[in-house]
One Martini backbone bead per residue (centre of mass of N, CA, C, O) as a GRO file, in nm:
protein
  161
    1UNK     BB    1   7.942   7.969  -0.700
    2UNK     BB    2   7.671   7.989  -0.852
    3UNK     BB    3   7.454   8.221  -0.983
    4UNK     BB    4   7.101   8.349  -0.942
    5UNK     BB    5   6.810   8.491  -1.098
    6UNK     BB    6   6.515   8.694  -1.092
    7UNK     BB    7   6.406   8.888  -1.285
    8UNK     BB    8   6.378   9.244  -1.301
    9UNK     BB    9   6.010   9.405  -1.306
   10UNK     BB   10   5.845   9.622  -1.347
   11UNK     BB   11   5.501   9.708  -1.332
   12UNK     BB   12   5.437   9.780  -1.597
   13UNK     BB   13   5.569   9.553  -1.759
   14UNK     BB   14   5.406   9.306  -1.593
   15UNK     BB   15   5.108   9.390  -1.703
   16UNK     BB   16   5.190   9.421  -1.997
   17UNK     BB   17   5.264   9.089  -2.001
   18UNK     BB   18   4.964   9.009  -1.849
   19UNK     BB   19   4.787   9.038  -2.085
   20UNK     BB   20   4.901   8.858  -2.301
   21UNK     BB   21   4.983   8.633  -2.030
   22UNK     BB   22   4.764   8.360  -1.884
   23UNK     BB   23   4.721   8.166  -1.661
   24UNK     BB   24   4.717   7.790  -1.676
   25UNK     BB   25   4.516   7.508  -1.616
   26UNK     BB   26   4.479   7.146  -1.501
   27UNK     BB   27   4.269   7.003  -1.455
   28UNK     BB   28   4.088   6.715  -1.321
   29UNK     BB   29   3.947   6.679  -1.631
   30UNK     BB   30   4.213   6.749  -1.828
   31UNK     BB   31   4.125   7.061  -1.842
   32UNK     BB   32   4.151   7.389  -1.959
   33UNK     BB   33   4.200   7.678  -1.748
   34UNK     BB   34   4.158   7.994  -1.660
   35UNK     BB   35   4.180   8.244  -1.439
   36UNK     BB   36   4.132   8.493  -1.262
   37UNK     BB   37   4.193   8.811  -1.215
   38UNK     BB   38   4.468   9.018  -1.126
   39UNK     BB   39   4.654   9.191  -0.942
   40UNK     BB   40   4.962   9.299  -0.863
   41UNK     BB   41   5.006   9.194  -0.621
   42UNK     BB   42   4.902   8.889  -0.665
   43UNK     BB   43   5.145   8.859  -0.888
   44UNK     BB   44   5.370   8.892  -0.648
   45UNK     BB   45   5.228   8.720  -0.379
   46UNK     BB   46   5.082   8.506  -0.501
   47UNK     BB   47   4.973   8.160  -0.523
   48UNK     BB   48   4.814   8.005  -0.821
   49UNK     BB   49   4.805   7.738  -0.618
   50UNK     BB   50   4.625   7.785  -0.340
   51UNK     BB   51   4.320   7.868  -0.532
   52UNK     BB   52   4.250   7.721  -0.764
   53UNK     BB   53   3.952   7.606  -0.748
   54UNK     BB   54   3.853   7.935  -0.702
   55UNK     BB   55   4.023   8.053  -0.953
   56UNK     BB   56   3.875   7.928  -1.168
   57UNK     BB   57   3.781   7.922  -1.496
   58UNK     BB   58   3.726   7.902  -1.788
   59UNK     BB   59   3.754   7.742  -2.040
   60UNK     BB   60   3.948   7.638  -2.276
   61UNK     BB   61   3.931   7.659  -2.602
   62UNK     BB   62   4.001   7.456  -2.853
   63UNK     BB   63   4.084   7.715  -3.013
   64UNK     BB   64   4.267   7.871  -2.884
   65UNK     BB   65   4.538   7.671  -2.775
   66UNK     BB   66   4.888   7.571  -2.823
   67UNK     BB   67   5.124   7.405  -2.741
   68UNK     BB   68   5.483   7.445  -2.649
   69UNK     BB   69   5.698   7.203  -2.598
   70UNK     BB   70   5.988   7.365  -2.713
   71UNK     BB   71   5.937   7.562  -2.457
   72UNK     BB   72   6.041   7.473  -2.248
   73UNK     BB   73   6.081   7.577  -1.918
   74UNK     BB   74   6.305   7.689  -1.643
   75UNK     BB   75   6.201   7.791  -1.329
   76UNK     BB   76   6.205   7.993  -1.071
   77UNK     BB   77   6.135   7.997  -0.699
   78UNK     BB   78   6.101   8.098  -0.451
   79UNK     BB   79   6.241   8.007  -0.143
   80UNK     BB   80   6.108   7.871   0.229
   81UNK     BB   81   6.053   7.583   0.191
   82UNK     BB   82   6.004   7.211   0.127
   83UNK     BB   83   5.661   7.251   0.119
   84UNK     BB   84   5.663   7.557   0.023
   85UNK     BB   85   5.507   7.612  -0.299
   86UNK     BB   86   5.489   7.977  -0.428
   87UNK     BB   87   5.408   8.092  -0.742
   88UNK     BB   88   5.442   8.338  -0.932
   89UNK     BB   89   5.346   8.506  -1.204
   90UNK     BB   90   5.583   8.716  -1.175
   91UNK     BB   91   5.817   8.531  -1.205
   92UNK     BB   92   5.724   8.400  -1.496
   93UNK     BB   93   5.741   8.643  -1.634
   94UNK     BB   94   5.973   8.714  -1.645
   95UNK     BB   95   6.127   8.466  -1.775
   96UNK     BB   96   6.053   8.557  -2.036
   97UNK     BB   97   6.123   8.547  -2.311
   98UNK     BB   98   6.118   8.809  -2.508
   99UNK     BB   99   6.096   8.698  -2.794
  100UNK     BB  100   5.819   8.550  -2.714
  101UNK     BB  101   5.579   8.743  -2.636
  102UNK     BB  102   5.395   8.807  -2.891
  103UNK     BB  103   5.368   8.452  -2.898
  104UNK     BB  104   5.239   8.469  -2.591
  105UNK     BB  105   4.910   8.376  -2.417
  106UNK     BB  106   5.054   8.135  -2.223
  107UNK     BB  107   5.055   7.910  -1.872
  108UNK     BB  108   5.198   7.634  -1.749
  109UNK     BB  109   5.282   7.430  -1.455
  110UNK     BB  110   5.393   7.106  -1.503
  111UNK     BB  111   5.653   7.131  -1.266
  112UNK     BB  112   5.765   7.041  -0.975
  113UNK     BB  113   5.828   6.993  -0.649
  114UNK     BB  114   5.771   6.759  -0.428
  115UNK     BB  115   6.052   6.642  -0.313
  116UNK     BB  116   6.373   6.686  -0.180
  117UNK     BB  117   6.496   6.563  -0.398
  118UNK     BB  118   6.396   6.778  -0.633
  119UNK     BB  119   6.610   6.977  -0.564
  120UNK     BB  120   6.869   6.760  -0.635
  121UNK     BB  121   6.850   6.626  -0.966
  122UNK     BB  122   7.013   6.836  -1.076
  123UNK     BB  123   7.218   7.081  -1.121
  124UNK     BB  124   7.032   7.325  -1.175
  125UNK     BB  125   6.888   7.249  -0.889
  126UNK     BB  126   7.089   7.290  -0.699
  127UNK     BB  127   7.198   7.585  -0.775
  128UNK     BB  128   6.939   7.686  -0.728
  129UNK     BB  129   6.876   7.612  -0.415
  130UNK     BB  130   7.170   7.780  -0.343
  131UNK     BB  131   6.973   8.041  -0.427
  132UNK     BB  132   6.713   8.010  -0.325
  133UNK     BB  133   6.542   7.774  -0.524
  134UNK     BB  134   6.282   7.661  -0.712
  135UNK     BB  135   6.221   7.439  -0.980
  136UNK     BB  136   6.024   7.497  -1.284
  137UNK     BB  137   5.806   7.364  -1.534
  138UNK     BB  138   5.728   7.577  -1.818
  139UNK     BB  139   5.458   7.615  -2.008
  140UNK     BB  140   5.383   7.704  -2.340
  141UNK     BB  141   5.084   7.923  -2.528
  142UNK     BB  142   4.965   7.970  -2.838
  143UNK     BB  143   4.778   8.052  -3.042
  144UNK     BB  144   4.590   7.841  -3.276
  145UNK     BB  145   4.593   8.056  -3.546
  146UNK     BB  146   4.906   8.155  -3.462
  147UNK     BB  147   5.113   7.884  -3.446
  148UNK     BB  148   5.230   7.823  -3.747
  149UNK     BB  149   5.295   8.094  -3.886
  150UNK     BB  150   5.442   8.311  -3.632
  151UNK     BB  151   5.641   8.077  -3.524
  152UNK     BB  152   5.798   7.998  -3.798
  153UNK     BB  153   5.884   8.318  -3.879
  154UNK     BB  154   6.016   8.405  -3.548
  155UNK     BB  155   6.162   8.051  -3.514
  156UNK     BB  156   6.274   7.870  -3.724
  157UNK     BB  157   6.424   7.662  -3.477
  158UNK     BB  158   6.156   7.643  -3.381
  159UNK     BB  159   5.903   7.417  -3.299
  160UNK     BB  160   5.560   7.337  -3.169
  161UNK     BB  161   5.545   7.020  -3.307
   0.00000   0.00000   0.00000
C-alpha cells in the first residue's frame, strides 16, 4: 500500500503562510467572497464550512483576485466518517507548492466527495481513502494586477490563462 499524509507545519509557518493566502468561496448568488479572519485554533481545527454564511465576509472585489485554474491541486483532508467532510484550512495551507507561495493570494475548495463513490473514483482517491483521507481538489488565486506578470516570470511553465 502506498502511504500518504498532510504536511506538517509549524505554527508559525502556519500564520505566516495564512497573512497571504485566504479562504474564499463561491456564494449562492455566484459571487466571490472572504471568509472573516481566523484564530490559529479555528485554522487547525474548524471546518470553514461548517459556518460558511456566517462566516463569509467581504465580496471580493472585481479588480482583487484571479483564478489560477492551471494548478488546480488534490488536497487530502483528515477523514472521520464518510459523510462528514471536515476541510480545515491548516490542511490546505500545508498543501500549498512552496514555490507558489509568493504569488498566491487566494484559495478556494472547489470539490471533493459528496457520495460514497467519491472515496474511491480513481487511484488517487482510493490510496487516499485507504491512508484515512478524503480528497478535494483546491483552486489557487493570484492578485489580479500581478497575475500576468510575477506569475509567467516565476512559473514560465505554467500559465494561469
Amino acid at each position: 500500500m502506498f502511504k500518504m499524509s498532510i504536511p506538517e507545519i509549524s505554527d508559525e509557518e502556519l500564520m505566516e503562510r495564512y497573512k497571504h493566502i485566504k479562504p474564499v468561496i463561491t456564494a449562492k448568488d455566484g459571487k466571490l467572497h472572504y471568509f472573516r479572519e481566523y484564530t490559529l485554533d479555528e485554522l487547525r481545527r474548524t471546518s470553514y464550512f461548517f459556518n460558511r454564511d456566517e462566516d463569509m465576509r467581504e465580496e471580493v472585489g472585481e479588480n482583487q483576485l484571479e483564478a489560477w485554474p492551471a494548478c488546480d491541486f488534490p488536497c487530502l483532508h483528515t477523514y472521520a466518517y464518510c459523510g462528514f467532510f471536515k476541510p480545515s484550512i491548516a490542511e490546505v495551507l500545508a498543501q500549498v507548492d512552496e514555490g507558489r507561495i509568493p504569488l498566491i493570494k487566494a484559495f478556494e475548495i472547489i470539490d471533493y466527495p459528496k457520495y460514497t463513490k467519491d472515496f474511491r473514483k480513481d487511484i488517487l482517491t482510493s490510496i487516499a481513502f485507504d491512508n484515512g483521507y478524503h480528497v478535494s481538489t483546491v483552486r489557487l488565486y493570484t492578485a489580479k494586477r500581478d497575475a500576468r506578470h510575477h506569475v509567467s516570470a516565476a512559473l514560465s511553465d505554467t500559465d494561469p490563462n
